[in-house]
TIRO-2110 file (N, C-alpha, C; in Angstrom, 1 decimal):
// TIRO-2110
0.8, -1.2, 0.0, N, 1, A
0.0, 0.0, 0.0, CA, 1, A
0.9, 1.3, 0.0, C, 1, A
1.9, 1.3, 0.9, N, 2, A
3.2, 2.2, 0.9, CA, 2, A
3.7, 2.7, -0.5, C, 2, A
3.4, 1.5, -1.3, N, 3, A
4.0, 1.7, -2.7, CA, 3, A
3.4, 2.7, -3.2, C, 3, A
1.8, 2.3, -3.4, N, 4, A
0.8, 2.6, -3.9, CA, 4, A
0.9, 4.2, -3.8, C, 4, A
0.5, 4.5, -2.4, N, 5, A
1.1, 5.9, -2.5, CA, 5, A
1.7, 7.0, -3.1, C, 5, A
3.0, 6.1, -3.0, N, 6, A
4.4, 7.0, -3.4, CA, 6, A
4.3, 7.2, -4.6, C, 6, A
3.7, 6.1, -5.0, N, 7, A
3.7, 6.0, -6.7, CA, 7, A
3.1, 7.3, -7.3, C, 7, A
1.3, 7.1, -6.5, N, 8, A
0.8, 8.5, -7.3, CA, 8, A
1.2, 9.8, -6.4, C, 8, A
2.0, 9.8, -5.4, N, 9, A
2.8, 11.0, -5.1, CA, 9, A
3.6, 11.4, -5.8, C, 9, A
4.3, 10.8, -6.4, N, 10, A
5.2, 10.8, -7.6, CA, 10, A
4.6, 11.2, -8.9, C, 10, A
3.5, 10.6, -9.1, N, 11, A
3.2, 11.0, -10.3, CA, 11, A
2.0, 11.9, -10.5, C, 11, A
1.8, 12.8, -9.3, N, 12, A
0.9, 13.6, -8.8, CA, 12, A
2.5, 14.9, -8.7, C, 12, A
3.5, 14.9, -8.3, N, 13, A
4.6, 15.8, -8.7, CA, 13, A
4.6, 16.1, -9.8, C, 13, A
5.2, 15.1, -10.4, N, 14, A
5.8, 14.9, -11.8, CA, 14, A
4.5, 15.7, -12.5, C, 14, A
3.4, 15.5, -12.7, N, 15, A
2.4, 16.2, -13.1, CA, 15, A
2.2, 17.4, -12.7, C, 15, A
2.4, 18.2, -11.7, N, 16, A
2.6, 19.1, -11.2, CA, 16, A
3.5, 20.1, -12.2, C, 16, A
4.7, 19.8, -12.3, N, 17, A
6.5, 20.2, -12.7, CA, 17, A
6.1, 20.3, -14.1, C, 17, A
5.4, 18.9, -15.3, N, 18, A
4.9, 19.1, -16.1, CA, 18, A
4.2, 20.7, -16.4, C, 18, A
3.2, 21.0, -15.8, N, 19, A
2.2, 22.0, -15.6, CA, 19, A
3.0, 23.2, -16.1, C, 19, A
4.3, 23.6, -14.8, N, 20, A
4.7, 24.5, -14.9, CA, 20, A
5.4, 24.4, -15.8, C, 20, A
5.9, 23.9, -16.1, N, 21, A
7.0, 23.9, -17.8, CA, 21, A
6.6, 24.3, -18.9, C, 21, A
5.1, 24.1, -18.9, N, 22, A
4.4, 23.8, -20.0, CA, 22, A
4.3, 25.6, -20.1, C, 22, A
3.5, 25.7, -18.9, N, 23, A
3.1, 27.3, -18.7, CA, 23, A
4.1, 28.2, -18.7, C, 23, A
5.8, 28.0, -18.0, N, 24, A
6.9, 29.0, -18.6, CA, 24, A
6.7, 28.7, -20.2, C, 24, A
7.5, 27.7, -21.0, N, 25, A
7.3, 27.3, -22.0, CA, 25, A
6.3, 28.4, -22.8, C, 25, A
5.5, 28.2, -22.9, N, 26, A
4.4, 29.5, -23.3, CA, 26, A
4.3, 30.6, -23.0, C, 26, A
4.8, 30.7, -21.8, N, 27, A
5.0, 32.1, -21.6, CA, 27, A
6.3, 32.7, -22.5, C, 27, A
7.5, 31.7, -22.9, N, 28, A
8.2, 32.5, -23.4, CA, 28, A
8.1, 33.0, -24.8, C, 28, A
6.9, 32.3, -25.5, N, 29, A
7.2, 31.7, -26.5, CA, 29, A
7.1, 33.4, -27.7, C, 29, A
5.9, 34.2, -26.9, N, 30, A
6.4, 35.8, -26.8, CA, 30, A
7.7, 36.4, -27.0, C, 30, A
8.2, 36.3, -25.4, N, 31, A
8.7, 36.7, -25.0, CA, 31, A
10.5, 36.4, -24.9, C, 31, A
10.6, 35.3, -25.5, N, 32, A
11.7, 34.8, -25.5, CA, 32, A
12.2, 34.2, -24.2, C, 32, A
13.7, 34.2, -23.5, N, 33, A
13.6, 33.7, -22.0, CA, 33, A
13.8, 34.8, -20.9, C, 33, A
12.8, 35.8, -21.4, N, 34, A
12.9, 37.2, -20.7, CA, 34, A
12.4, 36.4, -18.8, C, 34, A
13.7, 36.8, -18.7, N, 35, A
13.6, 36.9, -16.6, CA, 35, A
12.8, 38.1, -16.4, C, 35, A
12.7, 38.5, -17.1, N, 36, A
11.5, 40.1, -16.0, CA, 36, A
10.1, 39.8, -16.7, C, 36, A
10.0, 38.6, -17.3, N, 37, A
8.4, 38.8, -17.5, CA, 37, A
8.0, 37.8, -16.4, C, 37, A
6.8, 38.2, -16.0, N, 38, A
5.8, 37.2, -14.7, CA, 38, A
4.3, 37.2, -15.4, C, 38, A
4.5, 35.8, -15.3, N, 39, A
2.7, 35.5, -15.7, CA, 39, A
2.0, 35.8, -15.0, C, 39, A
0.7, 36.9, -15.0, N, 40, A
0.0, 36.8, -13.6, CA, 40, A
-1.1, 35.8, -13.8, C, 40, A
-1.3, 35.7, -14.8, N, 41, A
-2.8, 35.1, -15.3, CA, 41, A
-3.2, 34.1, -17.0, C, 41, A
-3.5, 33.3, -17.2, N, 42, A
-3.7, 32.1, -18.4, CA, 42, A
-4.5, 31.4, -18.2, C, 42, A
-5.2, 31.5, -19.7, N, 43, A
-6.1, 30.7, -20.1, CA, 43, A
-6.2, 30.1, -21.5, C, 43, A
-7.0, 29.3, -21.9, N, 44, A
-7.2, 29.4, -23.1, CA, 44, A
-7.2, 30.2, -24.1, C, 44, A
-7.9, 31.3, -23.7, N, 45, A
-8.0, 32.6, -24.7, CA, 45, A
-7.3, 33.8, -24.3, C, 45, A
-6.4, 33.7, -22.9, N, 46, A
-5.7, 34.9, -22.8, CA, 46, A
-4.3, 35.2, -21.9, C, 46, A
-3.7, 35.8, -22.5, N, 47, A
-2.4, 35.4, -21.2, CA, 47, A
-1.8, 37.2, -20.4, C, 47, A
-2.2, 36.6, -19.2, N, 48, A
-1.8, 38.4, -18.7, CA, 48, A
0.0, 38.5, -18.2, C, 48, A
0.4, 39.5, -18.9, N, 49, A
1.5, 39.4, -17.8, CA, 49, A
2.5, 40.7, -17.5, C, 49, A
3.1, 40.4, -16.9, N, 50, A
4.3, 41.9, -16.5, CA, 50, A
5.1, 41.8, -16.2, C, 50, A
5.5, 42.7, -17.0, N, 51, A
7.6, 43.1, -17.9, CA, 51, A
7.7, 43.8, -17.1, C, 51, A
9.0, 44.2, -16.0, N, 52, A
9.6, 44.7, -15.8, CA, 52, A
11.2, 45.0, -16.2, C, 52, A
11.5, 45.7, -17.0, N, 53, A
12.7, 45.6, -17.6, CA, 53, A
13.9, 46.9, -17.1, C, 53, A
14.6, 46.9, -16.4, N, 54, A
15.6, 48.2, -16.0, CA, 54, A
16.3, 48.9, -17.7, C, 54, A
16.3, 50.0, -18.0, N, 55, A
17.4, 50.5, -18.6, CA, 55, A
18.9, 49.3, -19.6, C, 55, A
19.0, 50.1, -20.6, N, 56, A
19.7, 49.1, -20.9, CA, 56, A
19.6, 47.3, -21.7, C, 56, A
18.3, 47.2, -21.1, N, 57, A
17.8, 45.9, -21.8, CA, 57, A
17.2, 45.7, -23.1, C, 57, A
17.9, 44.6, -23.5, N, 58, A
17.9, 45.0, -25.1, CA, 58, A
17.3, 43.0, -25.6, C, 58, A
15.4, 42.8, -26.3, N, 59, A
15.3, 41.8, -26.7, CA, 59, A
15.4, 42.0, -27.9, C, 59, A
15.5, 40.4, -28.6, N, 60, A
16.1, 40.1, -29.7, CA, 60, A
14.5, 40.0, -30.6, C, 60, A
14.3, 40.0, -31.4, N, 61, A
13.2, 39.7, -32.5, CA, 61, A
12.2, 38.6, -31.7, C, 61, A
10.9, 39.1, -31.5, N, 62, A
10.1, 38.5, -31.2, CA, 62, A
8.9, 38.7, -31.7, C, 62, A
7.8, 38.1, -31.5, N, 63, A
6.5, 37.9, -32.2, CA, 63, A
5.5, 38.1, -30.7, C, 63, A
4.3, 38.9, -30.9, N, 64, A
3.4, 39.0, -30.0, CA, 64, A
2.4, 38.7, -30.6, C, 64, A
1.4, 38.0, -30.3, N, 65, A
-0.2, 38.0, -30.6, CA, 65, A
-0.9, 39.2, -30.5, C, 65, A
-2.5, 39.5, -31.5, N, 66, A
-3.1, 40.8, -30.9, CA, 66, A
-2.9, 40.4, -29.2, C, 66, A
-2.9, 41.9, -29.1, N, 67, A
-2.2, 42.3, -27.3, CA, 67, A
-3.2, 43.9, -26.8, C, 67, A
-2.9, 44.1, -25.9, N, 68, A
-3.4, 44.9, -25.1, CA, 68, A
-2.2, 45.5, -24.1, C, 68, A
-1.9, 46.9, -24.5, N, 69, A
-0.9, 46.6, -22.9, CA, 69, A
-1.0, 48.1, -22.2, C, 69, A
-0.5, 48.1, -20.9, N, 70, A
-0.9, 48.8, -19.9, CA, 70, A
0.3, 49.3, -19.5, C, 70, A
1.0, 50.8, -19.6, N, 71, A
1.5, 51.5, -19.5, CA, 71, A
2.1, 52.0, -18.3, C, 71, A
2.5, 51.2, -17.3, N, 72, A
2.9, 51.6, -15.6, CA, 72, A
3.7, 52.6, -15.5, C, 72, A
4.5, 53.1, -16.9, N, 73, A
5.6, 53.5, -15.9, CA, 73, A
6.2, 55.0, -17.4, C, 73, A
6.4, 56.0, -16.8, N, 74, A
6.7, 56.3, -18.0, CA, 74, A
8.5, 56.1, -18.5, C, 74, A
8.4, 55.6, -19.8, N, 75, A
9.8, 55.4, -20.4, CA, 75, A
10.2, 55.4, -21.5, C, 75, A
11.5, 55.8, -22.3, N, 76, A
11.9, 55.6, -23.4, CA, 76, A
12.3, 54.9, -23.8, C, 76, A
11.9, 54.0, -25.4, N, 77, A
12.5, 52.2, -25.6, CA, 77, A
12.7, 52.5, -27.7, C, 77, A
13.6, 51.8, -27.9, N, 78, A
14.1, 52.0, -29.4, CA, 78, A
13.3, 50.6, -29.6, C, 78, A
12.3, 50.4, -30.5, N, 79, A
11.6, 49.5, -31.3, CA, 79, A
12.2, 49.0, -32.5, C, 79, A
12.6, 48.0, -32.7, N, 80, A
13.5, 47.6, -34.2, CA, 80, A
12.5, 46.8, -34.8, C, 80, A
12.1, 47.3, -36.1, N, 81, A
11.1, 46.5, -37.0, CA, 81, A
11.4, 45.4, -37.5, C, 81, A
11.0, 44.3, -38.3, N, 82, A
11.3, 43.6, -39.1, CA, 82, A
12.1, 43.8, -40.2, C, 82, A
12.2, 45.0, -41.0, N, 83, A
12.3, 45.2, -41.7, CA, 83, A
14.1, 46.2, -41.8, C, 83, A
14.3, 46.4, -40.3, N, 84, A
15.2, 47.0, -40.0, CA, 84, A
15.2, 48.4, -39.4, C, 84, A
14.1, 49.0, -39.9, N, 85, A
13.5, 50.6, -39.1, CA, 85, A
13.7, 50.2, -37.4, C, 85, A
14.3, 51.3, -37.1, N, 86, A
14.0, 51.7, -35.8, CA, 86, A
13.6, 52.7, -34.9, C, 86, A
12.5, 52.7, -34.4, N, 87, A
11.9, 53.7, -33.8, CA, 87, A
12.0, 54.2, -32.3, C, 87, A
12.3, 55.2, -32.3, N, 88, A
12.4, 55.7, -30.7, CA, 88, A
11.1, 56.4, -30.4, C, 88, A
10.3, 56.1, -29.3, N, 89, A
9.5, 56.4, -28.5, CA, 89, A
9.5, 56.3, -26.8, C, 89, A
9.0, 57.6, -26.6, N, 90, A
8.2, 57.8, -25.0, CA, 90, A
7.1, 57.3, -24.8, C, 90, A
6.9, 56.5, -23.8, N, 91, A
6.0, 56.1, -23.4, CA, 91, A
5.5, 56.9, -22.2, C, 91, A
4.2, 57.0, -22.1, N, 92, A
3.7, 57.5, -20.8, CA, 92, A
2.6, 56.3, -20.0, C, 92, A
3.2, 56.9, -18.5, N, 93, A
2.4, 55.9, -17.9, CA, 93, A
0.9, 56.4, -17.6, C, 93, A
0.0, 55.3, -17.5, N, 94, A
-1.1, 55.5, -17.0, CA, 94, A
-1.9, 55.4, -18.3, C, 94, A
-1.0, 55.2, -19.6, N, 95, A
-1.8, 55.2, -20.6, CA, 95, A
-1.9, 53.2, -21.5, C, 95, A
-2.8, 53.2, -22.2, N, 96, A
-2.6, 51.8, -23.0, CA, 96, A
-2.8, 51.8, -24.7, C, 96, A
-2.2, 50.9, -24.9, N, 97, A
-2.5, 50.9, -27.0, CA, 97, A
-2.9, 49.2, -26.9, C, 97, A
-3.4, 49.2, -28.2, N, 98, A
-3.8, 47.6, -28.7, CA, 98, A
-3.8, 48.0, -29.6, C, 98, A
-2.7, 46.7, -30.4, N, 99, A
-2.5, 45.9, -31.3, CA, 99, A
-3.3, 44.8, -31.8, C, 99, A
-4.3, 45.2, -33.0, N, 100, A
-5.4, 43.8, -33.0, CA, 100, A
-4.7, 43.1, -34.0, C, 100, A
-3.7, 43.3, -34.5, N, 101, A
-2.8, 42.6, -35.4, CA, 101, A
-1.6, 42.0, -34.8, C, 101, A
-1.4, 42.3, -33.6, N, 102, A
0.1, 41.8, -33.1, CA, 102, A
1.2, 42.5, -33.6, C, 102, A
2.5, 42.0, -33.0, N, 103, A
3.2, 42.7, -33.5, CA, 103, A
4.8, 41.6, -33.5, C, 103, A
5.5, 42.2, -34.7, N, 104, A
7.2, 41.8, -34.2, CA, 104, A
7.8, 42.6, -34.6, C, 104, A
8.7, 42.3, -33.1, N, 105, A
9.7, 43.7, -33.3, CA, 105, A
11.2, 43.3, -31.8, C, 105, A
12.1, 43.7, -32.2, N, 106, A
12.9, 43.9, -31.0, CA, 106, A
12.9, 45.2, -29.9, C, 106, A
13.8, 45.2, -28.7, N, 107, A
13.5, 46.3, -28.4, CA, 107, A
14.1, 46.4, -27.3, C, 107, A
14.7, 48.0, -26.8, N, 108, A
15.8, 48.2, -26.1, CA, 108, A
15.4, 49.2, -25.4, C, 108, A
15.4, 48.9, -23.8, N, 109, A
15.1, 49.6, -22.9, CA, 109, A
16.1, 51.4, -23.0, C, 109, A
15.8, 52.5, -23.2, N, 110, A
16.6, 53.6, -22.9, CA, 110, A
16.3, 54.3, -21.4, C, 110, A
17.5, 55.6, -21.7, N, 111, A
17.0, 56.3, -20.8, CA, 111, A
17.3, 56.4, -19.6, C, 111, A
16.7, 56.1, -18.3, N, 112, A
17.0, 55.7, -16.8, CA, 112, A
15.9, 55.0, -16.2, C, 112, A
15.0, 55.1, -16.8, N, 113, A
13.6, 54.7, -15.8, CA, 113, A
12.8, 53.4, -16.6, C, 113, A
13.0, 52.3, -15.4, N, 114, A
12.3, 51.1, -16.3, CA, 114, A
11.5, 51.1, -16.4, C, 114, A
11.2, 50.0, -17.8, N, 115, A
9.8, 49.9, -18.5, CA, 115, A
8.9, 48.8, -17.8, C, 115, A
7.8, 49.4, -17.4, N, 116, A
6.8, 48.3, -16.6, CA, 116, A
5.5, 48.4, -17.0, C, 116, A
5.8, 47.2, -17.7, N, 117, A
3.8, 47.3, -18.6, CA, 117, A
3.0, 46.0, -18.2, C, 117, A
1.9, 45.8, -18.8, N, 118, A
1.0, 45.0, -17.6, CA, 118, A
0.4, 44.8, -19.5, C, 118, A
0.7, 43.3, -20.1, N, 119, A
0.0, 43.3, -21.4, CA, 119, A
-0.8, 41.6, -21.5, C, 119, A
-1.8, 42.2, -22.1, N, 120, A
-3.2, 40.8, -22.5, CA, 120, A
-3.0, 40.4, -23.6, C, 120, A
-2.5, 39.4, -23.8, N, 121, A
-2.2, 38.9, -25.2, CA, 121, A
-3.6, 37.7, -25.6, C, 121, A
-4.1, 38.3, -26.3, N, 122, A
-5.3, 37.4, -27.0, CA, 122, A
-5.1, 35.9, -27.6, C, 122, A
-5.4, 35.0, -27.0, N, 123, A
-4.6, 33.6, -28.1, CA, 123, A
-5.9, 33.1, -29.4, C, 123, A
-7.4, 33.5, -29.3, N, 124, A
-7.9, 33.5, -30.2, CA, 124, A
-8.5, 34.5, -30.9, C, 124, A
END
């Protein structure tokens, strides 16, 4: 019976560790293996979450789904298009934009004041 236990303890873990794998895994798949993003919230149809990125941080070409995002903090970030354009913009906090197309682009924290956004990424 001891066995019995351990067994689906084990495989009540293991299913567990699955879970979360699965769920970083997706989370990055935005985001690449960004340490400052936190999932707060996922579902089927939506994934919430928040970037904190300091000054100086710079991601490499990524893809977002239509998105939603929420403006915390105000800051300056150079946007690199596909295409090779690069755009410098201010952001202000307290404000939000959506993208019902999504977007790709790289992108490099400036300035002094980190970038802290709060974005809803639509999965259908």
């Amino acid at each position: 019976m001891k066995i019995v236990v351990r067994m689906i303890m084990v495989l009540f873990a293991v299913t567990i560790a699955m879970c979360f794998i699965a769920s970083t895994s997706i989370a990055a798949d935005s985001m690449g293996n960004d340490p400052n993003v936190k999932v707060l919230f996922e579902s089927d149809e939506v994934r919430v979450f928040e970037a904190i990125r300091p000054p100086g941080t710079k991601l490499p070409m990524h893809e977002h789904p239509p998105f939603v995002v929420i403006f915390m903090s105000s800051y300056k970030a150079k946007q690199i298009l596909p295409n090779g354009k690069e755009v410098v913009k201010d952001y202000t906090a307290g404000k939000a934009s959506h993208r019902p197309k999504g977007l790709k682009h790289g992108i490099e924290i400036l300035g002094t004041v980190d970038q802290h956004v709060i974005m809803v990424e639509m999965k259908k």
